[in-house]
C-alpha positions in Angstrom: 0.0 0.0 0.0 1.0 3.3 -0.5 1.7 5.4 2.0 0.9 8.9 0.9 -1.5 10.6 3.2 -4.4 11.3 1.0 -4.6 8.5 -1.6 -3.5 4.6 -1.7 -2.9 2.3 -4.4 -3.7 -1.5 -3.7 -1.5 -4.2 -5.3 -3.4 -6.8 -7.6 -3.0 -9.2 -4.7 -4.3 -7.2 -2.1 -6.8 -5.4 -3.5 -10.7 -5.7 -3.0 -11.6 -5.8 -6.7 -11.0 -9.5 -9.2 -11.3 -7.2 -12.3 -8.1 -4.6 -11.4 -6.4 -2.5 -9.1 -8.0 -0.5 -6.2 -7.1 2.9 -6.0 -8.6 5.4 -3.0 -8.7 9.1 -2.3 -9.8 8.9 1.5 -8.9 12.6 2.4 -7.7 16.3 1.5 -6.6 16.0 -2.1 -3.3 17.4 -2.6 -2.3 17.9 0.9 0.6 16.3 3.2 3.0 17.5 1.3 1.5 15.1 -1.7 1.0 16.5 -4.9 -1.0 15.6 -7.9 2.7 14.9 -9.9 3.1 12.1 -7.3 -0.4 10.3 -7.9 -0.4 10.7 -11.8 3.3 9.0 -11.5 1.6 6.1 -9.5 -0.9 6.1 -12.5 1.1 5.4 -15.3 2.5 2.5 -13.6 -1.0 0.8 -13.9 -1.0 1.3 -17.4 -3.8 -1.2 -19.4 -5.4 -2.2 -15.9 -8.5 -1.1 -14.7 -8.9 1.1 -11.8 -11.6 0.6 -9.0 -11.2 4.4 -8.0 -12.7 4.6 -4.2 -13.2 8.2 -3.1 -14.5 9.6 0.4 -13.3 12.7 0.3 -13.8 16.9 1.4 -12.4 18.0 -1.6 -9.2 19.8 -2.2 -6.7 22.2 -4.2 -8.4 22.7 -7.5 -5.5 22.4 -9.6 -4.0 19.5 -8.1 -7.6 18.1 -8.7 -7.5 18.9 -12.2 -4.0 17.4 -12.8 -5.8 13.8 -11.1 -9.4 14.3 -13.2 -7.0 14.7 -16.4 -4.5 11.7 -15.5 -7.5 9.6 -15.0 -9.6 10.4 -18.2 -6.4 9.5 -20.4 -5.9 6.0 -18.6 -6.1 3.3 -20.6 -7.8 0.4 -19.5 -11.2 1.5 -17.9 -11.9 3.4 -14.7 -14.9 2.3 -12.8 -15.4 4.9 -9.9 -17.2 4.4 -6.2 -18.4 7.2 -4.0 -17.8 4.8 -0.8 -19.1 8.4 1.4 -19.0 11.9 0.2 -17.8 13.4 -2.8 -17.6 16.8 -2.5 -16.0 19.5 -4.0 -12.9 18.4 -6.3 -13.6 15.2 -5.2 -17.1 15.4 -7.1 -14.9 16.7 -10.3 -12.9 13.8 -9.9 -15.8 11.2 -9.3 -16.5 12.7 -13.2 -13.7 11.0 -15.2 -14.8 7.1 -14.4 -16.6 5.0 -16.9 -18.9 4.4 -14.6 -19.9 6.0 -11.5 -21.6 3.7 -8.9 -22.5 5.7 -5.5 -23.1 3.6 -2.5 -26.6 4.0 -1.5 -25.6 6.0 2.2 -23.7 8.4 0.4 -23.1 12.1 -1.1 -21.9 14.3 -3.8 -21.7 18.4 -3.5 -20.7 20.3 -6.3 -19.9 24.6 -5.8 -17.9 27.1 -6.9 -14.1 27.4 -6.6 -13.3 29.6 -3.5 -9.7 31.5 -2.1 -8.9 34.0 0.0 -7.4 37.1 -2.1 -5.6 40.2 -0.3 -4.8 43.5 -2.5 -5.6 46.2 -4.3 -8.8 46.8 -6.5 -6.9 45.2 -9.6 -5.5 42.2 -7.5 -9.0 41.2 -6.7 -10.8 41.6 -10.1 -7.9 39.3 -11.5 -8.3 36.9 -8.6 -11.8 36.9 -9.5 -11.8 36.7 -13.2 -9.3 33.7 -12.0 -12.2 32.2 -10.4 -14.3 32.7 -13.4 -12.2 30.4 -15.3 -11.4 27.7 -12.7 -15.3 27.7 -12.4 -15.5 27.3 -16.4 -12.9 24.2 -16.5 -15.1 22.1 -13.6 -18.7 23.2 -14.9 -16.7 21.0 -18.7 -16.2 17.7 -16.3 -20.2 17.8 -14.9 -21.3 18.6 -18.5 -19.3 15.8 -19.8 -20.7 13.6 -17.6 -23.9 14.8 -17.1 -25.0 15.6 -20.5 -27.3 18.7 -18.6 -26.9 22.2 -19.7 -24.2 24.5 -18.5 -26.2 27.3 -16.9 -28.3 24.7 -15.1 -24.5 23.2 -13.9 -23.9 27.1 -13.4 -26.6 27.0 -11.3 -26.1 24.0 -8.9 -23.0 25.2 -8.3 -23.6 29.4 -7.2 -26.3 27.2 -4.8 -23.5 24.5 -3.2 -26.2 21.7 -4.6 -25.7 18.7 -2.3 -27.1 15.1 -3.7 -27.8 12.1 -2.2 -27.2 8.7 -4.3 -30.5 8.7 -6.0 -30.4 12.5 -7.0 -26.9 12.0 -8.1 -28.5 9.1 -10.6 -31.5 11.0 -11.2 -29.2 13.8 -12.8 -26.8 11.8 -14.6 -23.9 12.8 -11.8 -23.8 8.8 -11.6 -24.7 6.0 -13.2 -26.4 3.4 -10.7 -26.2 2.8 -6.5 -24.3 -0.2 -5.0 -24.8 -1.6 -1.7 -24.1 0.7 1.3 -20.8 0.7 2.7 -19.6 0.9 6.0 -17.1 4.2 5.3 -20.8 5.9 4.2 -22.3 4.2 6.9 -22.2 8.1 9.2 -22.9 10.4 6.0 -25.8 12.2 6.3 -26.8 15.5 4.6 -25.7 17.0 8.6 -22.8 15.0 9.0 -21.6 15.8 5.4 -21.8 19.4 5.4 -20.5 19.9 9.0 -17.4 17.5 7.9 -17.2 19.6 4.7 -17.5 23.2 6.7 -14.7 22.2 8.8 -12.7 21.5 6.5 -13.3 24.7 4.5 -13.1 26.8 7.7 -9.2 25.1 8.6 -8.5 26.3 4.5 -9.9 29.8 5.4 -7.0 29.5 8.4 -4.5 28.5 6.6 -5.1 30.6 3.6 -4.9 33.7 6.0 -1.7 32.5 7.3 -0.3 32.0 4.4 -1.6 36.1 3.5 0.2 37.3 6.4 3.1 35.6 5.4 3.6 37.0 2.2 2.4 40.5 3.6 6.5 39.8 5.0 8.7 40.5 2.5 11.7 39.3 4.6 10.1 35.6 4.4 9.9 32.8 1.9 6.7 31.0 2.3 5.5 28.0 0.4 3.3 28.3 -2.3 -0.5 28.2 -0.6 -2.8 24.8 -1.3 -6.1 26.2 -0.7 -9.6 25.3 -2.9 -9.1 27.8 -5.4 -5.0 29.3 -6.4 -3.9 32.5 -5.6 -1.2 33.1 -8.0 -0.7 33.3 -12.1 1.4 30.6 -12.3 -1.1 28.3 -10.5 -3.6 28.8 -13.2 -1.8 27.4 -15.5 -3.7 24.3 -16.7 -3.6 24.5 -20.3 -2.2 21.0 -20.9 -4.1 19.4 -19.4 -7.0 21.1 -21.4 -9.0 22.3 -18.4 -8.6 26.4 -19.2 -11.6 28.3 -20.4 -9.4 29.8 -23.4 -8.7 26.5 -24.8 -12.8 24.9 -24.1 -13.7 28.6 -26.0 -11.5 27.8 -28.4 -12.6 24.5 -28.9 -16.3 26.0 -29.1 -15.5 28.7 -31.5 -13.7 25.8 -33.8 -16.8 23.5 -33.4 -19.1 26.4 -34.2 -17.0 27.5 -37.0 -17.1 23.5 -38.8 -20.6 23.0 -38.2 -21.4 26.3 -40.4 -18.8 24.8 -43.0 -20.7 21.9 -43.0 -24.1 23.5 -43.0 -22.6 25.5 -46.3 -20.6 22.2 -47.8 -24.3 20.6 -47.1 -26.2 23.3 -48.8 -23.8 23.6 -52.1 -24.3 19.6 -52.1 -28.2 19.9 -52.3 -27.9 22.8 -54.7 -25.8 20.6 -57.2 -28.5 17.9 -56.5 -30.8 20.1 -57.8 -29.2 21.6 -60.5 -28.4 18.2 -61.9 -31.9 17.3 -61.6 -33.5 20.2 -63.3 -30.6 19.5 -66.1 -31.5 16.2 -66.4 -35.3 17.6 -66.8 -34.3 19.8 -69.4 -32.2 16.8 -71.7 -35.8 14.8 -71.4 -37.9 17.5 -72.9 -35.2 18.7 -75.1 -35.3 14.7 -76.3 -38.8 15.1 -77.0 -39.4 18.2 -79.0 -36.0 17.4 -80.6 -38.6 13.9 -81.5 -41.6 16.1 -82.2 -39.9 18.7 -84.5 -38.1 15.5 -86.4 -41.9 14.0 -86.8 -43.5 17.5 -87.8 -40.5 17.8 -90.4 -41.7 14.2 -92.1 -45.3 15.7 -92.6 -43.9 19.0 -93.9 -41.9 16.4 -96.8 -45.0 14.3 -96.9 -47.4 17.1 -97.5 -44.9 19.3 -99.9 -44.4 15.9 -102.3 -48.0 15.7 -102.6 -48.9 19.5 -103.1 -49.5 20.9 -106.4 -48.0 24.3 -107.6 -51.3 26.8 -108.3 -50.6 27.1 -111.7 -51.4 23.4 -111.9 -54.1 23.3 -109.2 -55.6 25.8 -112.0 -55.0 23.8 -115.2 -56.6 20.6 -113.2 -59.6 22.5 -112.1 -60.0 23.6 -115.9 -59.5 20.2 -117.3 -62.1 19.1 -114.8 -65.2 21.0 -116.3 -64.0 19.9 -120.1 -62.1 23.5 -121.0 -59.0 23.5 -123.0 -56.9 25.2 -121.5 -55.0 26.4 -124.6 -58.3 27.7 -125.8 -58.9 29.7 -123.1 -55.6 31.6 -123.2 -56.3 32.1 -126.6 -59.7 33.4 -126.6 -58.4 36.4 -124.3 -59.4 39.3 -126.2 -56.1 41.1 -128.1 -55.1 44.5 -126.8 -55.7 47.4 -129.1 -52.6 49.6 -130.2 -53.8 52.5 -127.7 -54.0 49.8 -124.8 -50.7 48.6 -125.7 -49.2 52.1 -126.2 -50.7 53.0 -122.7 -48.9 49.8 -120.7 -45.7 51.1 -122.0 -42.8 53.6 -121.0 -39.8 55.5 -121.9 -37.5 54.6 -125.1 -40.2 51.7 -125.6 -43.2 54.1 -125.6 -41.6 56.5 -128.2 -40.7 53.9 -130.6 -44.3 51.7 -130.3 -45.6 55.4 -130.9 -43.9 56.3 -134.0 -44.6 52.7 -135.3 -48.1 52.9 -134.5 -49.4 56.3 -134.2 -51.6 56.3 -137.0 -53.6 53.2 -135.0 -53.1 54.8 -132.0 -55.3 57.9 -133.2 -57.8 55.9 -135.0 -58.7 54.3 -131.3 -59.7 57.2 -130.4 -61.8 59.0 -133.6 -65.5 58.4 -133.2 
C-alpha cells in the first residue's frame, strides 16, 4: 500500500476488486505535502489495468484536482469509480472522469464554486476573480461531460452549493447506478456531510490567512499556498491538461466554425443535387421536342411531295369542267394599239408610238 496521506494504491494481490487495481482518495486531495505529480506518476505504472477508484473525500486544491481528473480520463484500460461516502467538492470533479460512476446507497456528492482567499488592491482582486471565473469554467466542462445537462443549469447548482444524495446523483446523470451501502458511508448524512465539509473549509480559510500574512512579510519565503481555489498566475496554468476556459472557448468557436462549413458544404451539395436534376429535366424534354420537331419535319416532306403548284391546281380544275386550257388563253381578247401604247414607257413608248401612231389615233376617232 501506498503510504501517501491522502490516496493509496492496492497491489493486484491485495486489492478488494478480481477485475483490477484498487485505488482510494480517503482525504484532502493534494495535501501532506503530496502532490497531484506524485499520484499521476503512481498512474502510469497501472498502465492497461483497470482502476476501481474509491473516493470519500472533502475535496481539495483545485488544480492539483485537475491534474488527477486529467490523468485519469487518459488511462487506458477502464476506470470504474465508487463514492464509498462523500464526494464533495474536487472530489465530485474527480468522481467525473470514471466510466462508470456507482454511489453507495448511504452516500453524497456536493458540487460549488471554486473559492480563495485574495488580499490586495482593486486590480488584485478583479484578477483573482476573473481567476475564479475560469477555474469555475474548467469544472462546470467535467459535470457537462458527464452529465450531458446544460451549462447554466451546472452554473446554477453550483452558485447554490447543490448537495445530492445517491438517487439525485442518478436522477441527474452525476452517476450511473447505487451499489450496496458501505460501512465508510455508513455516518454520512446531509448533517454529517456538510458539518465534515464546513470544517474543513473553515481550517482552509486559516490556513489561507496565514499564508496572506506571510507574504504581507517581505523578509520571508513561504510555500506556495494549497487552498480550494489558487492565488497566484502561475497556479492557473492548466492548459495542458486542457481544463482552461481559453482552450474549451476555443474548442467551441472551432466547433461552431465547422458545423457552419458543414451547414454550407451541405447546402452547395443539395444545390448541385438540384441543378443536376432540373438538367436532367431539361435533356428529357429537349429529347422530346427534338422527337416532335423530327416528326413535324416528315409531314412537312409528306405534304410538300403531294402539293400541287397553283398554276397546276388551276389547269386541273379547268381540265375538270371539259375546258381546253390552250383555248382559253387564246380566246383572251387582243389588246388594241392604244391599250398597248398605254402599258408602255420610256424609249419603248416613243418607238411603239412612231410605229403605231396612226392606229393609236384611230382608237380614239369616233
Amino acid at each position: 500500500m501506498n503510504a501517501n496521506r491522502w490516496y493509496a494504491i492496492q497491489s493486484p494481490a491485495n486489492s478488494q476488486t478480481d477485475d483490477g487495481v484498487e485505488v482510494s482518495i480517503y482525504d484532502e486531495i493534494g495535501f501532506g505535502g503530496v502532490a497531484a505529480k506524485d499520484f499521476v506518476a503512481d498512474l502510469r505504472k497501472l498502465k492497461g489495468q483497470h482502476i476501481h477508484l474509491r473516493i470519500n473525500s472533502v475535496g481539495g486544491s483545485v488544480i492539483e484536482g485537475a491534474a488527477i481528473y486529467n490523468a485519469l480520463r487518459r488511462h487506458k484500460g477502464g476506470l470504474t469509480v465508487h463514492v464509498d461516502g462523500l464526494a464533495a467538492s474536487m472530489a465530485s470533479v474527480i468522481a467525473m472522469s470514471g466510466d462508470e460512476v456507482l454511489m453507495a446507497g448511504n452516500s453524497m456528492l456536493m458540487i460549488h464554486n471554486p473559492w480563495s482567499m485574495a488580499m490586495g488592491d482593486a486590480d488584485d482582486l478583479r484578477k483573482e476573480a476573473d481567476v475564479l471565473d475560469k477555474l469555475k469554467a474548467t469544472l462546470v466542462n467535467a459535470y457537462v461531460r458527464k452529465t450531458g445537462r446544460e451549462r447554466g443549469e451546472i452554473e446554477a447548482m453550483m452558485d447554490e452549493e447543490t448537495w445530492l444524495d445517491a438517487t439525485e446523483a442518478v436522477a441527474m446523470n452525476f452517476a450511473d447506478s447505487i451499489e450496496e451501502d458501505i460501512e465508510a458511508a455508513a455516518s454520512v448524512t446531509p448533517e454529517a456531510a456538510r458539518a465534515r465539509f464546513d470544517k474543513f473549509a473553515s481550517s482552509m480559510r486559516k490556513t489561507a490567512k496565514t499564508i496572506k500574512a506571510e507574504e504581507a512579510a517581505p523578509a520571508e519565503v513561504v510555500a506556495e499556498p494549497v487552498v480550494e481555489a489558487p492565488v497566484t498566475d502561475a497556479a492557473v496554468d492548466i492548459s495542458e491538461e486542457n481544463m482552461t476556459a481559453d482552450i474549451q472557448a476555443k474548442v467551441d468557436a472551432l466547433q461552431a466554425d465547422l458545423d457552419a462549413k458543414n451547414a454550407a458544404e451541405a447546402a452547395q451539395a443539395q444545390a448541385a443535387e438540384d441543378i443536376a436534376k432540373e438538367i436532367e429535366a431539361l435533356k428529357i424534354k429537349v429529347a422530346r421536342l427534338s422527337s416532335e420537331v423530327a416528326t413535324r419535319d416528315e409531314e412537312i416532306t409528306a405534304l410538300r411531295a403531294d402539293q400541287k403548284s397553283a398554276g397546276e391546281q388551276a389547269a386541273a380544275i379547268v381540265a375538270s369542267v371539259g375546258i381546253d386550257p390552250v383555248a382559253v388563253v387564246s380566246a383572251q381578247p387582243e389588246l388594241t394599239a392604244a391599250e398597248k401604247f398605254a402599258k408602255l414607257e420610256g424609249a419603248e413608248a416613243t418607238e411603239f408610238y412612231r410605229a403605231h401612231k396612226r392606229e393609236i389615233f384611230s382608237t380614239y376617232v369616233l
